[in-house]
C-alpha positions in Angstrom: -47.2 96.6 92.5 -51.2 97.1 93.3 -53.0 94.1 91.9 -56.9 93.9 91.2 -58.5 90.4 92.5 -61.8 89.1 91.0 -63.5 87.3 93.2 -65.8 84.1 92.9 -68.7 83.3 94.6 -67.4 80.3 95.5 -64.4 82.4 97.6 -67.1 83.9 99.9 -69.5 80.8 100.7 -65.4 79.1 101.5 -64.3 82.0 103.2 -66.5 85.3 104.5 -64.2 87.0 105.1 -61.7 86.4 102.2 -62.0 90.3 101.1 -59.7 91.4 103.9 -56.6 88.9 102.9 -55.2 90.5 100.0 -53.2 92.6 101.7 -53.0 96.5 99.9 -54.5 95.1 96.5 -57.8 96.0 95.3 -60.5 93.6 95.7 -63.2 93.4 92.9 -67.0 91.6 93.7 -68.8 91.3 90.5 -72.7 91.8 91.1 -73.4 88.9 89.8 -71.2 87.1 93.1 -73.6 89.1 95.1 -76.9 87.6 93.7 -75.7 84.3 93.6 -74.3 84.4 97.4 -78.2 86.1 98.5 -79.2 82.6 97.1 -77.5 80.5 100.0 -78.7 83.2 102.6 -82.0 81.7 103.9 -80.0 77.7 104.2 -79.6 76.3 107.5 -76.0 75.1 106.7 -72.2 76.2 106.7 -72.8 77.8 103.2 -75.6 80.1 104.4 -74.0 81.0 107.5 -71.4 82.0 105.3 -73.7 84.0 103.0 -75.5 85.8 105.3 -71.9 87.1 107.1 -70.4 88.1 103.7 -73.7 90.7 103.2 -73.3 91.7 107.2 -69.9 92.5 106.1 -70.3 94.2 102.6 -72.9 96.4 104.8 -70.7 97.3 107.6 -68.5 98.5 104.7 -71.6 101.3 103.9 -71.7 102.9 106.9 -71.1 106.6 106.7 -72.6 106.8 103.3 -69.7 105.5 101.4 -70.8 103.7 98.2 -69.3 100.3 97.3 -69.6 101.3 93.9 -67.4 104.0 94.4 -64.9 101.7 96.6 -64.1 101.6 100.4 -60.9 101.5 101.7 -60.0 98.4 104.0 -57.9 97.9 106.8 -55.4 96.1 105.3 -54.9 99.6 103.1 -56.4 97.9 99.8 -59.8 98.8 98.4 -62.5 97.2 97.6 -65.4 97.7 95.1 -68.9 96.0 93.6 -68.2 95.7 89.6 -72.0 96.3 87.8 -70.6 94.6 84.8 -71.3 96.1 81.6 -69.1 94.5 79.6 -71.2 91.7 77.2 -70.5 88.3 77.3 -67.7 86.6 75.0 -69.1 85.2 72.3 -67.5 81.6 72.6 -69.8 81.6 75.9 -72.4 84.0 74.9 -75.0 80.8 74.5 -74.8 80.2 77.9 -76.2 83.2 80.3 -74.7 81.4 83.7 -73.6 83.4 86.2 -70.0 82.2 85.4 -69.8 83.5 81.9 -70.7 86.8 83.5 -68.4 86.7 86.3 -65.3 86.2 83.3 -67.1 89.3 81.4 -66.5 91.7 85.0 -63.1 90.3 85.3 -62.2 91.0 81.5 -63.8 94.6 81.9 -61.6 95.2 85.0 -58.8 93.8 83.2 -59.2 96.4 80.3 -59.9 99.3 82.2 -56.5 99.5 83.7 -54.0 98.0 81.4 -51.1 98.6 83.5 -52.6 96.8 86.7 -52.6 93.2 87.1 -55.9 91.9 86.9 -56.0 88.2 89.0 -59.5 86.1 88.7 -59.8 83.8 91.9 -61.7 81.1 92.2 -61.9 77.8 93.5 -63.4 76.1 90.9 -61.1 74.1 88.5 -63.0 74.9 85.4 -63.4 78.4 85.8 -60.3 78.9 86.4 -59.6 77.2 82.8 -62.3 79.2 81.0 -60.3 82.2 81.8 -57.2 80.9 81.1 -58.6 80.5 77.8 -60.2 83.9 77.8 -56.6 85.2 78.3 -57.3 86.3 81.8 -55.1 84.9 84.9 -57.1 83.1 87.0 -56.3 81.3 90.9 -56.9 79.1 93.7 -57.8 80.9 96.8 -55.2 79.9 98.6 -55.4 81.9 102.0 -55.9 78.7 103.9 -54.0 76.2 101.4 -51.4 73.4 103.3 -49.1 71.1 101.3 -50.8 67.8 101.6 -47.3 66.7 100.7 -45.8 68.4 103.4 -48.7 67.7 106.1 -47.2 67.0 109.6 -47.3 63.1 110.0 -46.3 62.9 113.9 -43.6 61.0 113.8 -39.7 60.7 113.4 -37.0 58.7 113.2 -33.6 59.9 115.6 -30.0 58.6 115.3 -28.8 57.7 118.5 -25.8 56.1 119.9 -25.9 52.5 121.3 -25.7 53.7 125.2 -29.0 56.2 124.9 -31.1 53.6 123.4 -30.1 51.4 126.3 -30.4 54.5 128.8 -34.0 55.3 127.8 -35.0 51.2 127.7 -33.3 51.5 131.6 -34.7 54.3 132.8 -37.9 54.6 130.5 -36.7 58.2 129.4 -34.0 60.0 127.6 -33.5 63.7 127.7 -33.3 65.4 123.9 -33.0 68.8 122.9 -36.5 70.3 122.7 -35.8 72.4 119.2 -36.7 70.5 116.4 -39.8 68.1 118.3 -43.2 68.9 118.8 -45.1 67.9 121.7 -46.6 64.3 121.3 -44.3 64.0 118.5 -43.3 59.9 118.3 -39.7 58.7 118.1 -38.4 55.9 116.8 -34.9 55.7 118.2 -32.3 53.6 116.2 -28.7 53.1 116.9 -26.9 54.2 114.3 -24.2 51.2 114.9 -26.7 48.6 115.1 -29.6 49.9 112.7 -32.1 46.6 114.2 -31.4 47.7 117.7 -34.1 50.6 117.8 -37.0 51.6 120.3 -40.8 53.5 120.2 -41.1 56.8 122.3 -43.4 59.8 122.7 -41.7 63.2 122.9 -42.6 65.1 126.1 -42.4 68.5 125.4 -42.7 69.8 128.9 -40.2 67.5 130.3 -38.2 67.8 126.8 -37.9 64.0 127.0 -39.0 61.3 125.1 -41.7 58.7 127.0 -42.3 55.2 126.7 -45.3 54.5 124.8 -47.9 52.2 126.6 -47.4 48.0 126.1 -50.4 46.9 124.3 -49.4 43.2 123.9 -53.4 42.3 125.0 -54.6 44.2 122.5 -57.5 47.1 123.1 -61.1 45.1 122.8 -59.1 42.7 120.8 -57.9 44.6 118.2 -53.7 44.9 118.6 -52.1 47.2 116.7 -50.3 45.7 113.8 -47.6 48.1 112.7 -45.5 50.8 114.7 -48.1 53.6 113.3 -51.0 52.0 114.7 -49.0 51.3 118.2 -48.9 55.3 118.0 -52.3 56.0 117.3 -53.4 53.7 119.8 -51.1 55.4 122.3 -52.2 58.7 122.1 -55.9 57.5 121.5 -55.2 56.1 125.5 -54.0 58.9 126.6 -56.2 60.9 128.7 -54.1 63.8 128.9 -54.1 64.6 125.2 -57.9 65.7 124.5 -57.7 66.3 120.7 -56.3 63.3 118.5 -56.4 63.5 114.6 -55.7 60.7 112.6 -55.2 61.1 108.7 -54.7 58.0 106.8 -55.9 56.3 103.3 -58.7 53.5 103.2 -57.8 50.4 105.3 -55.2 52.2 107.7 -57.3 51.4 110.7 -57.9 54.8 111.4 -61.9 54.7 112.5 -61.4 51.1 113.8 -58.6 52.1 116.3 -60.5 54.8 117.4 -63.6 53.0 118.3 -61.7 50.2 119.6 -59.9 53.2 122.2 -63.5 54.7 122.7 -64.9 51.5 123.8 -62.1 50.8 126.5 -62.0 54.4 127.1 -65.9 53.9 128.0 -66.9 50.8 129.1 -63.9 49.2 130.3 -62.4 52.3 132.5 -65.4 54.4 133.0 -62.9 57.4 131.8 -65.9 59.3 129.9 -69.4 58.8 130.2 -70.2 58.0 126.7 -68.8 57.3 122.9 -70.4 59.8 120.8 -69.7 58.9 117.1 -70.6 60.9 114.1 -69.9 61.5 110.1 -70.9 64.7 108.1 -73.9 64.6 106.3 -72.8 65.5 102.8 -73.6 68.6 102.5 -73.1 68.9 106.4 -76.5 71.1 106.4 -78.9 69.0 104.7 -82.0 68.0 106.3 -82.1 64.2 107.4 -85.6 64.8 107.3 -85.7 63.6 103.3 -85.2 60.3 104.8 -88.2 58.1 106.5 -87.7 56.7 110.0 -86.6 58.6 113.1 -82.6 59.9 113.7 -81.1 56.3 113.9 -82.9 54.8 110.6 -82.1 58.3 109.0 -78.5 58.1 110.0 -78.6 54.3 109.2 -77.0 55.0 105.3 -74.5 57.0 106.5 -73.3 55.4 110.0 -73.5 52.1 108.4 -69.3 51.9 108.3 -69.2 52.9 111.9 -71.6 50.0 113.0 -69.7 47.3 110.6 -66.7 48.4 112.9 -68.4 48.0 116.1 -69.7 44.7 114.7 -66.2 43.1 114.0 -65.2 44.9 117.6 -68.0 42.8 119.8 -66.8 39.8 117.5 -70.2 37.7 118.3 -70.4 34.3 116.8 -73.0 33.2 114.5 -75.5 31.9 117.2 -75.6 35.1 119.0 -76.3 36.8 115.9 -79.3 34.6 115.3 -80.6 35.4 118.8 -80.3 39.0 117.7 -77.4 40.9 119.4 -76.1 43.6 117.9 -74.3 46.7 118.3 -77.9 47.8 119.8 -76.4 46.5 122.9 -74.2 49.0 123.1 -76.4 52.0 122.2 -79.6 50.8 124.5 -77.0 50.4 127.3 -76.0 53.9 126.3 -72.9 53.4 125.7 -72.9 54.6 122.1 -74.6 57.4 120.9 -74.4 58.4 117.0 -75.2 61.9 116.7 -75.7 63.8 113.2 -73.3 66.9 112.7 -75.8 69.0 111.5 -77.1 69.9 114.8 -74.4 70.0 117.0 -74.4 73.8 116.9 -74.7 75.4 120.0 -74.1 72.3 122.2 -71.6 71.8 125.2 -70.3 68.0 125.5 -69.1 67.6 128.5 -67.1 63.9 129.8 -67.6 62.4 126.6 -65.2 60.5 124.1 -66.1 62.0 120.9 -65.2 60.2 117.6 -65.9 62.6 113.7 -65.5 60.2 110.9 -64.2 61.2 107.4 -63.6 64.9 108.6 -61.6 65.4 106.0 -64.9 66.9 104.4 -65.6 69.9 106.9 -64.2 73.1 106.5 -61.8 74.3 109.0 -65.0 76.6 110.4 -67.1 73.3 110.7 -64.2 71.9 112.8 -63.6 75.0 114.5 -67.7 75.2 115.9 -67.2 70.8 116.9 -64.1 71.1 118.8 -65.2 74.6 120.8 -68.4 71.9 121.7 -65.9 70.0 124.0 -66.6 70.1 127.5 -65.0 69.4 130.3 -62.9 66.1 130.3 -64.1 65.5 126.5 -61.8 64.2 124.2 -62.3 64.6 120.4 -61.0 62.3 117.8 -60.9 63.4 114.2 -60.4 60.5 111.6 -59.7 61.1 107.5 -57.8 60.8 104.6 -57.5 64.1 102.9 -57.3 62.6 99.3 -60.8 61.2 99.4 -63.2 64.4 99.3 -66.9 64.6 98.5 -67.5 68.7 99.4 -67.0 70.6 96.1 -66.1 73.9 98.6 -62.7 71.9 100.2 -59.9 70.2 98.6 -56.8 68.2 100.1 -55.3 71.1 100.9 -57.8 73.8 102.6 -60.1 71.0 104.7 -60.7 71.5 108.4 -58.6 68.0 108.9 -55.5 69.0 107.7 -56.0 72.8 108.6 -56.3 71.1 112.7 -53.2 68.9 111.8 -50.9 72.2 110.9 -52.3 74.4 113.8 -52.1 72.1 116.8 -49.0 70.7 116.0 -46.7 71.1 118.9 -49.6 71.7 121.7 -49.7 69.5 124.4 -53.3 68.8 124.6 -53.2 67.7 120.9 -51.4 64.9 118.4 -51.3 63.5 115.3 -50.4 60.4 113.1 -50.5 60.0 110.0 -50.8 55.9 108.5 -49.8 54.7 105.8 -49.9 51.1 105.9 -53.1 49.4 104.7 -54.0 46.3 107.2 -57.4 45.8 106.2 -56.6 43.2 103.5 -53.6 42.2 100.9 -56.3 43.5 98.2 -57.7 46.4 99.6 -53.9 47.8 100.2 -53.1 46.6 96.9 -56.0 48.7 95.0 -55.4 51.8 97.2 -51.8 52.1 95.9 -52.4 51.2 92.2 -55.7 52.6 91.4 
């Protein structure tokens, strides 16, 4: 049955091109969506990218002097149409004129006009969508995009095997498995189902349909050793340079951004594998000028790289009389090894050789992450750290960020993998308060 879908401005900055996934329903844009997206269309950020594509698109849908008024048909074989609105306010909101209260006005007029056709408000905001529900209209999540957080691909299994293959892969350093039912880069924990202690750690080669030992890291990576079997994953595939794009979703004290760095460095300075570690955070928002702060880039960046350089700081490990003579992580970035670069203007660049580390990415949208990762060069590797539940962008939630969106798609391609931790090691009380609070 044909549905009508009211759509929020909110929709269109997420998504520009949200109008053409409702598949043969009819798609309504109140004009008030319209005047509040031409808001966002002069801003040098994700949001007015966004905005000026949706009005490219609403005036591709003119050509041949068809009236949006009137309706235009769409691909997909729905319809849509720009609502004027005439409907008044409800009175239980009529005190305040925000463009919200008018939005829920369109929607109830639509709703009205054809009784027989369901009429489906969709928005991402949370209290909209509970206004309406109020209102007696039915009101969504844009979920074109949404993943289970739940059900996110963590990278890692556990496989019941007999006695002799455990032995057979710890003898020949590989054991043949069928290739249904892995992904590529997928780790293994092999247990013999006879003797449940007698177990060992593997990384499924999806070419070979084998599962790989994963590297020995009994020295540690620039001192840091990994202290559970999800850390001796990440820091496996962080090593290896044949997988180029790494994510690693975890909550606060995992290890995630320390792991990473520690890799980067080794990757860097000890092997000479890439030229450079190029670390970077979003800017919340992403597009917001760093110019409100005083100083150049490196004292404007100093607030919000300030977790990256406490990391580096406990990774150089210098003792109390070197820090009086002044070393720092300067070192580093004067010898340029280190190079922190803001996300806002990475647009437009190619990174060539370079080990590439995006901090709490689980505030991008997956078209943020989409315009970083097509920045990677040749021999780049790109390393996206997060933990989904901890979101500061009002336009993503756990479910429709560009983290976990990266997670879902590259699962199974052998240039990418993913772990997901879950054990805090930064302290008994920091794990402690991220379970209970």
């Amino acid at each position: 049955m044909r549905k009508n879908y009211i759509l929020d401005t909110n929709v269109l900055l997420h998504d520009p091109r949200a109008v053409f996934h409702f598949a043969d329903n009819s798609v309504v844009i109140p004009i008030y969506v319209i005047e509040e997206v031409d808001r966002f269309k002069k801003e040098l950020s994700e949001l007015g990218r966004n905005a000026r594509e949706v009005a490219r698109e609403l005036d591709l849908m003119r050509a041949g002097g068809k009236h949006l008024s009137d309706g235009v048909d769409l691909p997909s074989g729905g319809r849509i149409r720009v609502a004027l609105g005439t409907r008044e306010i409800p009175g239980a909101l009529r005190a305040s004129q925000v463009a919200d209260n008018f939005i829920l006005a369109t929607a109830l007029e639509v709703r009205d006009a054809e009784p027989d056709v369901p009429a489906i408000l969709v928005t991402k905001d949370v209290n909209l969508r509970i206004r309406a529900d109020a209102l007696g209209l039915v009101a969504q999540d844009y979920e074109s995009e949404k993943i289970d957080v739940e059900e996110l691909y963590n990278g890692q299994a556990e496989v019941d095997c007999s006695r002799e293959q455990v032995d057979t892969f710890y003898a020949d350093g590989a054991l043949a498995l069928p290739t249904n039912g892995y992904h590529a880069n997928q780790y293994l924990l092999l247990r013999d189902r006879d003797a449940p202690s007698h177990t060992a750690l593997g990384r499924f080669d999806g070419a070979a349909g084998k599962v790989a030992p994963i590297k020995k890291l009994r020295e540690g990576v620039w001192g840091i050793r990994p202290r559970n079997k999800e850390q001796h994953y990440a820091l496996d595939l962080l090593l290896n340079d044949d997988v180029k794009l790494v994510t690693l979703v975890g909550k606060a004290g995992t290890g995630k951004t320390l792991l990473a760095i520690a890799a980067g460095l080794q990757k860097v300075v000890e092997e000479t594998v890439y030229q450079k570690l190029l670390v970077s955070r979003p800017i919340f928002p992403l597009g917001r000028d760093i110019g409100y702060l005083p100083g150049d880039i490196e004292e404007k960046l100093n607030p919000w790289m300030q977790p990256i350089y406490d990391n580096v700081e406990l990774l150089l490990n210098f003792s109390k009389a070197e820090k009086k003579e002044g070393r720092t992580y300067h070192e580093l970035i004067d010898l340029g090894y280190i190079e922190i670069e803001p996300l806002t203007y990475i647009r437009g660049r190619s990174i060539p050789n370079q080990f590439m580390i995006v901090d709490e990415a689980q505030n991008l949208t997956p078209h943020e992450v989409k315009t970083i990762i097509t920045r990677a060069g040749d021999n780049t590797k790109i390393v996206l750290t997060g933990d989904p539940y901890q979101i500061d962008n009002p336009y993503v939630d756990s479910a429709s960020n560009g983290l976990t969106t990266v997670v879902e798609r590259f699962k199974g391609e052998s240039l990418a993998g993913h772990v997901t931790l879950s054990k805090g090691e930064r302290s008994q009380l920091a794990e402690l308060a991220a379970n209970i609070l």
